[in-house]
Each structure stands twice: as structure tokens, then as C-alpha cells.
C-alpha positions as CSV (number, residue, x, y, z in Angstrom):
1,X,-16.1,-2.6,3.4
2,X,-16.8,-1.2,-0.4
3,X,-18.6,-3.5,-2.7
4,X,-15.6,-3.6,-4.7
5,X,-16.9,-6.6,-6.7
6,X,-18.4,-4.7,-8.8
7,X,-15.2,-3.3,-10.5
8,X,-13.7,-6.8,-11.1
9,X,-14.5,-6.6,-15.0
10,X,-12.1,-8.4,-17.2
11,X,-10.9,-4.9,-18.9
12,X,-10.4,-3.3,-15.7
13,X,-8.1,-6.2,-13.7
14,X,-6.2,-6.2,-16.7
15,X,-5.4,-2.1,-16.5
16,X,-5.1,-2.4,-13.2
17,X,-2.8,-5.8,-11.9
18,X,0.7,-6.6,-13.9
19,X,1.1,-10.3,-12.2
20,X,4.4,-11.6,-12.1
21,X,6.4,-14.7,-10.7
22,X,9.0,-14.6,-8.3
23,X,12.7,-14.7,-9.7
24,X,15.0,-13.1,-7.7
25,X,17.0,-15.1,-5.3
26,X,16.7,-14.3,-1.6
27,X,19.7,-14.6,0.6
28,X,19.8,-16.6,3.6
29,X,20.6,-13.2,5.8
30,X,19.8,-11.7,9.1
31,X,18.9,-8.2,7.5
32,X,15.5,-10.1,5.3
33,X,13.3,-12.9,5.6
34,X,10.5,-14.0,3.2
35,X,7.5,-15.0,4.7
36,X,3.9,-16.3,3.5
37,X,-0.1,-15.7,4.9
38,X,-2.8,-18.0,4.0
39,X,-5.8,-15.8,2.9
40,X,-7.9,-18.7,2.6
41,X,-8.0,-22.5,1.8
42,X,-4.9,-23.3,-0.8
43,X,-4.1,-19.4,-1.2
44,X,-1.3,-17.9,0.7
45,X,-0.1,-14.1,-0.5
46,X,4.1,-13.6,-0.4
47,X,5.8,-10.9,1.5
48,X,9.2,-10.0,2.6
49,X,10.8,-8.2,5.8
50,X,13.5,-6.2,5.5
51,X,14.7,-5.5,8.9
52,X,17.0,-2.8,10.8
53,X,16.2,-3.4,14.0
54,X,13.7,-4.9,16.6
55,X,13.2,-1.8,18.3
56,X,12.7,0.5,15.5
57,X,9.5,0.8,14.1
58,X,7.8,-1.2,11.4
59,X,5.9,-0.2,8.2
60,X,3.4,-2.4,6.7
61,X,4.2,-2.0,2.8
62,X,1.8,-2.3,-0.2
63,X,3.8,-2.1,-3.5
64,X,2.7,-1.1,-7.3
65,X,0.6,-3.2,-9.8
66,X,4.2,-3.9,-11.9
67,X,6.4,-4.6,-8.4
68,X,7.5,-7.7,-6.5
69,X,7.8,-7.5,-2.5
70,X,11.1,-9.5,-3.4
71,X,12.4,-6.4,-5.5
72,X,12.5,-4.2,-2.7
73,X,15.8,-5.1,-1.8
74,X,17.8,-2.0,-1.9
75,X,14.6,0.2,-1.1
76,X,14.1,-2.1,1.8
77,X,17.5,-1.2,2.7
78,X,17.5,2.4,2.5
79,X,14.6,2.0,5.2
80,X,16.7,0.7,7.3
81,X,19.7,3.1,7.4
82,X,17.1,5.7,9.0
83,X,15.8,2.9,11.0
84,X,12.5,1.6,9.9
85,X,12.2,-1.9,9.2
86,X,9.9,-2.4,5.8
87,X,7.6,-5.1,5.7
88,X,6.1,-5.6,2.2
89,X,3.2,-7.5,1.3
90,X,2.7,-9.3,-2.2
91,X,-0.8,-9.5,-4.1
92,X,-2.3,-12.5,-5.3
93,X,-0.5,-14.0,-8.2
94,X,2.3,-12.0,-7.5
95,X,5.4,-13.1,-6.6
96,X,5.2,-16.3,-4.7
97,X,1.2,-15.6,-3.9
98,X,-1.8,-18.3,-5.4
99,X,-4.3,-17.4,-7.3
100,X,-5.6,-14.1,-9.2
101,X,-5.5,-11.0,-8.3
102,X,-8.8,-9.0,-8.2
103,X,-9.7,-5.9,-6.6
104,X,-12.1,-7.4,-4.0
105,X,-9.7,-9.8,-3.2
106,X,-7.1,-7.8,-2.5
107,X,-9.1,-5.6,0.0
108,X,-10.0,-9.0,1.1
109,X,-6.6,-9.9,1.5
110,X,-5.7,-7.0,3.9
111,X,-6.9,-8.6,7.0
112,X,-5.6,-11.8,6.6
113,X,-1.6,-10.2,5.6
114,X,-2.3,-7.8,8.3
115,X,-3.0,-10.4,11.1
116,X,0.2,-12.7,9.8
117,X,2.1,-9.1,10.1
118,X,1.0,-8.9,13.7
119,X,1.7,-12.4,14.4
120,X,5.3,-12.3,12.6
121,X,6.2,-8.8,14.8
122,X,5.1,-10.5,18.3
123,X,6.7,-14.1,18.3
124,X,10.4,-12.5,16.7
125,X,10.1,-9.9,19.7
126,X,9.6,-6.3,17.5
127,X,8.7,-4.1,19.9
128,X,8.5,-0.7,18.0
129,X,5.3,0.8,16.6
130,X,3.3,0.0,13.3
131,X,2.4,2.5,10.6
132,X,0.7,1.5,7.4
133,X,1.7,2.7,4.1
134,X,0.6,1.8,0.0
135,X,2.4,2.6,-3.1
136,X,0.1,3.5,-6.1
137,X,-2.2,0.9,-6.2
138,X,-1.1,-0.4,-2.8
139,X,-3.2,2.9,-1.6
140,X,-6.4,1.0,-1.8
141,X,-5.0,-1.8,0.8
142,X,-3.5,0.9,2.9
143,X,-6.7,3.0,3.1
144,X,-8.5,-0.1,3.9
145,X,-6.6,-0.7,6.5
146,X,-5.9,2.3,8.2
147,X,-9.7,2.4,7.8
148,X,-10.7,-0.8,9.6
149,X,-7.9,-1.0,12.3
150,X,-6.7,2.8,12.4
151,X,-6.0,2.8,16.3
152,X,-4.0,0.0,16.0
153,X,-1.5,2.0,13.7
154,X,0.5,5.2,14.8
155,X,0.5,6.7,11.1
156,X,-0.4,6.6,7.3
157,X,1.5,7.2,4.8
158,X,0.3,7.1,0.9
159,X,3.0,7.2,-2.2
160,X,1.5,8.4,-5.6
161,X,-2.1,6.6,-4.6
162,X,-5.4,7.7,-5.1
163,X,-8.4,6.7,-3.0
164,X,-10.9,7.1,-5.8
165,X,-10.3,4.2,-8.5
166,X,-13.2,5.3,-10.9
167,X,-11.7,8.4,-11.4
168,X,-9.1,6.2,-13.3
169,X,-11.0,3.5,-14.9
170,X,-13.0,6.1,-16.5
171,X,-9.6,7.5,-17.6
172,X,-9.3,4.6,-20.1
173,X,-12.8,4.9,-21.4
174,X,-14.4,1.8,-19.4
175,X,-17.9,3.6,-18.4
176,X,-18.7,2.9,-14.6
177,X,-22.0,2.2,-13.1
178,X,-22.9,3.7,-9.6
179,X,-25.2,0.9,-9.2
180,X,-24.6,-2.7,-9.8
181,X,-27.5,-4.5,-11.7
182,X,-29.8,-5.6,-8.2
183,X,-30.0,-1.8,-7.8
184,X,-28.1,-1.9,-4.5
185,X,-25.6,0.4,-3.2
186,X,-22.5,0.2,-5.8
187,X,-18.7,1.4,-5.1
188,X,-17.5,4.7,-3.7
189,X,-14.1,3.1,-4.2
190,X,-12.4,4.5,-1.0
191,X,-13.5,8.1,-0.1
192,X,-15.2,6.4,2.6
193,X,-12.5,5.1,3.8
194,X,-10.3,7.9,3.5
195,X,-13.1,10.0,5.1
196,X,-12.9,7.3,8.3
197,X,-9.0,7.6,8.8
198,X,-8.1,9.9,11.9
199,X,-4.5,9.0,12.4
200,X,-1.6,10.9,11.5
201,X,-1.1,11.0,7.6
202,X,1.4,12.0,4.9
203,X,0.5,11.7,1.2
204,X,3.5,11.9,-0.9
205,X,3.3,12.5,-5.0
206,X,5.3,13.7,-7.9
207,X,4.9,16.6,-9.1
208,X,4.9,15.7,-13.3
209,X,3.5,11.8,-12.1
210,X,1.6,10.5,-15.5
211,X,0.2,7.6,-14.6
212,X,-1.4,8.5,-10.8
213,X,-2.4,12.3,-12.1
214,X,-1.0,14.8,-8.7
215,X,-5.0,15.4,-8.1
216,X,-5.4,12.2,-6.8
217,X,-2.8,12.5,-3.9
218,X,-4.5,15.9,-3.3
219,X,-8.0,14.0,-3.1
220,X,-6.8,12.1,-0.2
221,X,-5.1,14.9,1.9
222,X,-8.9,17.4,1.3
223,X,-10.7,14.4,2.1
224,X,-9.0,12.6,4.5
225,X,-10.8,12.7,8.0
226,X,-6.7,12.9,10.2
227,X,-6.5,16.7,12.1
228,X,-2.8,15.9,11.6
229,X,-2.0,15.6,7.7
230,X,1.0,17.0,5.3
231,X,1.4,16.8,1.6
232,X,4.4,16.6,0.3
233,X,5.5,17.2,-3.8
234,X,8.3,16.0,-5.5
235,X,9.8,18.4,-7.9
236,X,10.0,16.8,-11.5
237,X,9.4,13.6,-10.0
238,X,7.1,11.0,-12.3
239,X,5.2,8.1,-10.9
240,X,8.2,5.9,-11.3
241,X,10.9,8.1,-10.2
242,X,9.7,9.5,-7.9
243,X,11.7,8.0,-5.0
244,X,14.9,8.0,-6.8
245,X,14.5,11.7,-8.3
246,X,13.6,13.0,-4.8
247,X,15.4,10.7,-2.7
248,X,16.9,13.4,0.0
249,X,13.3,15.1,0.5
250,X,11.3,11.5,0.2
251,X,13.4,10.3,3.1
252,X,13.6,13.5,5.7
253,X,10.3,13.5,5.1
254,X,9.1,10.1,6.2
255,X,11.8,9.8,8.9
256,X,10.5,13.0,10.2
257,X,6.6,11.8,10.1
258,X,7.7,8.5,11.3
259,X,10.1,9.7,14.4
260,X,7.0,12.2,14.9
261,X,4.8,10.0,15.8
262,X,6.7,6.7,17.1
């Protein structure tokens, strides 16, 4: 694992993590359940199911820096009309998650939601294949997963995410050092990772995205170590629009990676 310790500076967690409360209501219904993984003593990270079906496959969800696991509602929804039941995965002071959110701890944090994931799928009786997939900043958990426990996962798929977080910390003018003050080995932030991966992957961006610059998602797809990888752009779509603008395309995309490689 990265020594991603290095990049929890005040001025960066604050760019980077949006931490909200939960406030939505969730209904007591068949088609969700909300769910909760201690990461370690007194801290237990939020998620939410939203299912279709116990036979279709499930995708391990990492959301945005600004999103709740309980928002995705009606995305979690239009998952399941193609059949894929979406299972997505809070952040530390997010939602109904303890503590604060840092970037070592949510790497940290992967294994533990990962192995509560498992546990959730085999004691309800899912039975159809996992794939791993990480919205924006939710790329870093995916990566690290797909990294760590790739043969356990049929596919990866990455929305508007980058694998190299200096690139944009330096983009708001906090200077980066390589090396940490011992002089050890410092971050390469996820190109190792990326490197590592050899499943299946699709990388998904928008085309005009301002926030997540379209270079990023082409970083991953050059770098990425899978034989069998696509990149797909959304026309006109921004960082925030970009499953709504290309919602058709988004879609037959993924359900064609996804029924590809079920």
C-alpha cells in the first residue's frame, strides 16, 4: 500500500473530502437496505444496497467527495433495471460513518467495507459476480482495491477518476514533496496500483469534465496494467453531468462491459 499519510495536510483534506450527515429517509423496502462496517474500534463507515436481484451481479460502489451512499437512490435504481445490484460504500464522516475522513484512512478503509461487502453478499444468498467500481475520488478506493484483491473481482470500472492525486493537489498551488521528512520512499499516489491491475477495465469520463481534467481518465487507461481495457467519452458531458447528459451511452456501455464479463 502507498504511504498516503503523507498527503493528509490540513489544506489538502479540506480540497479534497465535502463531509456530510445523513438526512434522507430510507424506506423500509425490499429493493434497498442500509448497512454499516466497523473499520476499527468505535468507527463503523455507512453504505447502502440497492438491489435488483440475487442472481445478477453486484458492483462495489465508491461515490464523490460531495455525495452520500444514501443519495443514490434513483441511480441505484437505474442499476437495477439493466440488472446490476449497486452497493455503495460511504467515507468516514460521511453519511452515517464515525470519524474523519483522510486519505490514508480511506484506503485503509477499503479492506474492512470490502470484507463486510463479502460477508453481506454470502449470508443473503447473492450468487452473481463482483466488479469494483469508484466515482471521482472513489477512484483511489477502487484502484486500491482492484489492486490488492483483483482476482477476486471480474472487472473495474472508473467514473471521472484519476489515479494520480498530486497531479491535482498541485493544481491548487499546495507544492508536493516526493519524499516525506525521514527521507523514505514518499507517495506515487496510485500509478502503482493502476500499473498492478490485470482485470478487465472500463474508464469512463466527460468530455468538457472541469473538475477531474479528461487526461486523468486517459492516465489510467495508458497506464493501467488489464490486456482488456476501453475508454469511453461522453460528449459535452462535465464532471457532474456526466451520467445524466450521457445517460443512453453511460448505460450500454457498462451493461455491455458488465454482461461481458459476468
Amino acid at each position: 500500500m502507498e504511504n498516503f499519510e503523507i498527503l493528509d495536510q490540513p489544506e489538502i483534506l479540506s480540497f479534497l473530502f465535502y463531509p456530510r450527515r445523513d438526512d434522507i429517509n430510507i424506506p423500509d423496502d425490499e429493493s434497498m437496505m442500509s448497512l454499516a462496517f466497523p473499520v476499527e474500534p468505535g468507527i463503523s463507515i455507512s453504505c447502502m444496497f440497492y438491489i435488483s436481484s440475487k442472481d445478477d451481479p453486484n458492483v462495489l460502489f465508491f461515490h464523490g467527495n460531495g455525495e452520500l451512499a444514501s443519495e443514490y437512490m434513483d441511480i441505484g435504481a437505474t442499476f437495477n433495471r439493466i440488472g446490476i445490484n449497486l452497493f455503495v460504500a460511504d467515507y468516514r464522516g460521511y453519511g452515517g460513518s464515525g470519524g474523519q475522513p483522510s486519505i490514508s484512512n480511506m484506503i485503509k478503509d477499503t479492506g474492512p467495507i470490502y470484507a463486510g461487502f463479502k460477508q453481506t453478499l454470502s449470508e443473503r444468498g447473492f450468487h452473481g459476480n463482483r466488479f469494483i467500481m469508484g466515482r471521482s475520488l472513489g477512484s483511489l478506493s477502487a484502484i486500491e482495491l482492484a489492486g490488492s484483491y483483483g482476482d477476486e473481482f471480474k472487472g473495474l470500472i472508473i467514473e471521472s477518476g484519476f489515479c494520480d492525486i498530486t497531479d491535482l493537489i498541485r493544481q491548487i498551488g499546495i507544492p508536493i514533496d516526493p519524499q516525506n521528512s525521514t527521507g523514505d520512499k514518499g507517495c506515487s499516489c496510485g500509478l502503482d496500483r493502476v500499473r498492478q491491475i490485470s482485470i478487465p477495465a472500463l474508464i469512463i469520463h466527460g468530455e468538457n469534465d472541469s473538475i477531474v481534467p479528461r487526461e486523468e481518465g486517459e492516465k489510467i487507461y495508458v497506464n493501467i496494467g488489464s490486456k482488456d481495457k476501453k475508454m469511453v467519452v461522453i460528449p459535452d458531458a462535465d464532471h457532474n453531468t456526466i451520467f445524466f447528459v450521457g445517460m443512453g451511452q453511460y448505460l450500454h456501455e457498462l451493461q455491455d462491459f458488465i454482461n461481458t464479463n459476468k
